[in-house]
N, C-alpha and C positions, 0 to 999 in steps of 0.2 A: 317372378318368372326368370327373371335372369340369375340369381340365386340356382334354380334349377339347371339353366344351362351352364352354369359352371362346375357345378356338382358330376355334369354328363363327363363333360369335357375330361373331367380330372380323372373319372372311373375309365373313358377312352386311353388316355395318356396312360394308367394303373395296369391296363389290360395290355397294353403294348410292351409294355414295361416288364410285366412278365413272362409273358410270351417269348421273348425275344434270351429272358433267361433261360428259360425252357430249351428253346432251340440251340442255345447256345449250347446245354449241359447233354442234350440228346445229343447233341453234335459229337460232343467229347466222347460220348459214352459209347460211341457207336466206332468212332477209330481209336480207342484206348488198346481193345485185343491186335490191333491188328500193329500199335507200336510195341506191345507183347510177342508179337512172332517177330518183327524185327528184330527187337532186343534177342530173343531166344538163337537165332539166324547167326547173328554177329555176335555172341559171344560162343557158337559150338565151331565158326569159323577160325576163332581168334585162338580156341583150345587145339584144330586141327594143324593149325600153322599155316591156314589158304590167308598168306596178305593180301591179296589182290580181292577174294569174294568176302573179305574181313573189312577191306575199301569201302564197299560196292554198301553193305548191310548198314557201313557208319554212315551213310550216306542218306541211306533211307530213312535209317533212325533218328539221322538230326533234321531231316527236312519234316517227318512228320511229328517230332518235340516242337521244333517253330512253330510249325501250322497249330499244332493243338494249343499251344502259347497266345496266339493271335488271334484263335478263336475265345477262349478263355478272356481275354484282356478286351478284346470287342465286346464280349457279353455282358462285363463286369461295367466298363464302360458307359453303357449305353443303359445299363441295367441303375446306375446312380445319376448318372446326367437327366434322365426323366423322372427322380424321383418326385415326390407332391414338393411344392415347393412350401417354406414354412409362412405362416401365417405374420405380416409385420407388426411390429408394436406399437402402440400410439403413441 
């Protein structure tokens, strides 16, 4: 019996485990366009010669490269820290 509840345990920990990659990669996937229009923004800025809204665009674009970096690295994270743990050797 307890055989069995370790077996739960591990498929719980397995299911979290994914999930949480899941979320992590929906997460990316869902503000990648929209560091796509920055990108886009900031560099028709930087060809018109607007310094100031070519600022503004770098701006946005590096805070939202961080954010998607920290989401990435939390998924990945959290995504091997719960992996199954290995079995010890006698």
């Amino acid at each position: 019996m307890a055989a069995q509840a370790n077996t739960d345990a591990g498929s719980i920990r397995n299911a979290i485990r994914w999930g949480l990659l899941l979320a992590a990669t929906a997460t990316i996937g869902f503000r990648l366009p929209r560091l796509a229009h920055y990108f886009r923004n900031w560099r028709e800025a930087l060809r018109l010669g607007d310094s100031s809204g070519a600022e503004g665009w770098r701006t946005f674009l590096l805070v939202e490269s961080i954010g998607l970096l920290i989401v990435t690295a939390i998924g990945l994270a959290v995504f091997f820290v719960l992996r199954p743990r290995g079995k010890s050797q006698p």
